[in-house]
N, C-alpha and C positions, 0 to 999 in steps of 0.2 A: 153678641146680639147687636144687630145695628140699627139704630134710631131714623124712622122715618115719619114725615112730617107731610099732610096733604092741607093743602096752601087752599084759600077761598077761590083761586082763582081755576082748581084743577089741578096746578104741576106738585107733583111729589119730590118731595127734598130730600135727600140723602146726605151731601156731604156738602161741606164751605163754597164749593165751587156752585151749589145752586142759590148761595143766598148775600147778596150786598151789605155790607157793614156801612150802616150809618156814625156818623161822629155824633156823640152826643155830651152832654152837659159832666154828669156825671158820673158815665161807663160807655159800655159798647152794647150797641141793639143792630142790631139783624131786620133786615126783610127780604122777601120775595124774590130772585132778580129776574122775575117772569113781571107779578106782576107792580113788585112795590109795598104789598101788602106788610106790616110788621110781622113776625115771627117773634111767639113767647119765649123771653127769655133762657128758663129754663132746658126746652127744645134747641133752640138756637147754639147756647152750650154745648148741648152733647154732639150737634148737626157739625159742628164747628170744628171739635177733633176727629170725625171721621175721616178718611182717608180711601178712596176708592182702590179697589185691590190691583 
């Protein structure tokens, strides 16, 4: 089943390649790379090991 994610700004996220990796303090957080928006955690995770076929 593959996890997807629709972002405030409109773009649906499927895999790593839609979403920028922030550096953060104490892990790694995810957002939008349309519009910057963050993406929860959780989602981010699973968005993150996708792999488009």
């Amino acid at each position: 089943m593959t996890t997807t994610y629709e972002c405030l700004c409109g773009a649906t996220l499927r895999y790593r390649q839609d979403m920028t990796r922030e550096r953060g303090g104490t892990g790694r957080t995810w957002s939008c790379s349309d519009c910057g928006t963050p993406v929860p955690g959780m989602v981010a995770e699973r968005l993150s090991h996708q792999h488009p076929s």
